[in-house]
C-alpha positions, 0 to 999 in steps of 0.5 A: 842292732837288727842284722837288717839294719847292720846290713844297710848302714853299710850301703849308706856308707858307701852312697856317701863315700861315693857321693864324696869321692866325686866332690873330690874328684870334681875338685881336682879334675882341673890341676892335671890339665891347666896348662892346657886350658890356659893355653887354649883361653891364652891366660896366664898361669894365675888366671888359671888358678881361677879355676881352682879358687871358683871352687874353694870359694863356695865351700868357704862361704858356704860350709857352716850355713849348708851345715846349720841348714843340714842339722835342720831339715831333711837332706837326702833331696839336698844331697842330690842338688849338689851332685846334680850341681856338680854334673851340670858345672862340668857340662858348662867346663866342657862346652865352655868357649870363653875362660869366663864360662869355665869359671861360671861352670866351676863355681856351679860345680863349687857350690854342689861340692861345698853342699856334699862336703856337709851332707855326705858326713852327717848320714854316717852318726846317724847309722853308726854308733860312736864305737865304731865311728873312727872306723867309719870315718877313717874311711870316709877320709880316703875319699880326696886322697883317692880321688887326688889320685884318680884325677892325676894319674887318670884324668891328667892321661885322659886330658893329654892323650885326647883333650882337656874337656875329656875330664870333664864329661866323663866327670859328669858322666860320672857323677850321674851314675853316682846320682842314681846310686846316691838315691837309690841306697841313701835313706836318713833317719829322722833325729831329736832336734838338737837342745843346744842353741844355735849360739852355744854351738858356734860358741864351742871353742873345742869344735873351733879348735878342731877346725883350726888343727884340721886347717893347719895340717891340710896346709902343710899336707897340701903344700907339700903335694904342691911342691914335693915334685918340683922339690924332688927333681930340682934338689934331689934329682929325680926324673918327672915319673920318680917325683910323680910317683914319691909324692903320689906315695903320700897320698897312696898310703893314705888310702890305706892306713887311714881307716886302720887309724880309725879302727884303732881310736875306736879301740883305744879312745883318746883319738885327741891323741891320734890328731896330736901325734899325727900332726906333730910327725908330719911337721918334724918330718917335712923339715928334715926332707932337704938333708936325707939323700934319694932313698931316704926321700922316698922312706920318709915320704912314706912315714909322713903319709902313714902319719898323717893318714891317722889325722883324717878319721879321729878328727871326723869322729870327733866332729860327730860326737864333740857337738853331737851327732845331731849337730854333726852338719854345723861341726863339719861346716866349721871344720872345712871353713 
């Protein structure tokens, strides 16, 4: 590999993660300050939840699709639609005066996510060679831990401090300032077209396999974010700030172990094994969270991340050499399906 091209995949990787990192953010700039949304539309709690579902919906409908489309033809031009797409349904939130244009304004910006969650990933097999794809994905996969983080512990302040449509202009301020570096740094790479039939590739039960694992542990790691504060301070007796911070541990970890996990698949191989023990920590670990005291609460929680963040990059790994690496968007759309 040239040094020139050594050099430039690296600036790839970090369009993308970027690119990533603002879907993420997109995602979750609505948690922080539902309540306060709700309040000014006076609706109910789960009408709010609208707000999150308008999101979700498209990269369900719309993964394998985007992905079958992505392997297809060219996508830097894609790529820029859906941050566009997020830009312009965060204007609509801001302005919005109704509930209704809010959640008109959150599917927009759904539909951009659903289109980067696809094409973000698949630049990186075309610039990074598989022994160094664990690497390369485990940090990729910090992308919705940090930007979980950012929105809670920044965007939240942001939304109480001045109002809840703060979030969401700096969110689009943002994310053209992630447009312009998203082209000015993305270049792709023209590939084989794939050999496999579109047929043989939706008919691949290790890729559907995958996808369920990756299903199963964001359940659990996603319900545990959602009701490890309430947990905390109902049975354990911690303050608000002391469950915010435990259960932002989880995520913070994550952040930080995650592209050690993929360095070392790409070491060892067998990154089968890295999803399987990930995944199996974090289940025999949730159960035992109601009989440890405070102190040990707070270790475990801990461990838990540390475990969990060693899933995210053997998987994405996986997903690119399973299929591959010209297949890479279909894979990625049945992983998030």
């Amino acid at each position: 590999m040239s040094d020139r091209r050594a050099d430039y995949r690296w600036r790839v990787l970090v369009a993308a993660y970027l690119a990533a990192f603002y879907s993420g953010l997109i995602f979750q700039s609505c948690p922080p300050v539902i309540p306060l949304i709700t309040k000014t539309f006076m609706v109910s709690h789960g009408e709010g939840g609208l707000l999150m579902t308008a999101v979700g919906l498209p990269i369900l409908l719309l993964s394998i699709p985007v992905g079958i489309l992505v392997d297809r033809y060219r996508i830097r031009i894609l790529g820029g639609i859906s941050v566009a797409l997020m830009v312009f349904g965060s204007l609509i939130v801001a302005v919005s005066s109704s509930f209704l244009l809010a959640i008109i304004g959150r599917l927009i910006s759904g539909v951009g996510v659903a289109i980067i969650t696809i094409v973000a990933p698949k630049f990186l097999p075309m610039w990074f060679p598989q022994e160094e794809r664990g690497l390369v994905m485990g940090i990729y996969a910090t992308t919705m831990p940090a930007a979980v983080l950012v929105a809670f512990w920044v965007l939240g302040i942001l939304g109480v401090t001045y109002s809840w449509r703060a979030p969401f202009y700096i969110g689009a301020g943002i994310g053209i300032v992630v447009l312009a570096i998203f082209f000015g740094l993305i270049r792709e790479k023209m590939l084989a077209p794939s050999r496999l039939s579109l047929s043989t590739i939706l008919g691949n039960s290790t890729i559907w396999m995958l996808g369920l694992s990756w299903l199963l542990f964001n359940a659990a790691a996603l319900s545990f974010m959602t009701w490890a504060p309430d947990f905390l301070i109902e049975v354990k007796g911690f303050d608000l700030t002391e469950a915010g911070l435990a259960s932002g541990s989880f995520m913070l970890i994550a952040v930080i172990v995650s592209p050690i996990g993929g360095w070392i698949s790409d070491k060892f191989g067998r990154r089968k094994a890295f999803v399987i023990v990930g995944s199996l920590a974090l289940a025999a670990a949730l159960p035992l969270l109601p009989a440890l005291d405070a102190n040990l609460v707070w270790l475990t929680i801990i461990i838990m991340g540390a475990f969990a963040a060693i899933v995210a990059g053997p998987t994405f790994a996986l997903s690119s050499e399973i299929l591959g690496f010209e297949n890479t968007g279909v894979a990625f759309g049945i992983i998030y399906t």
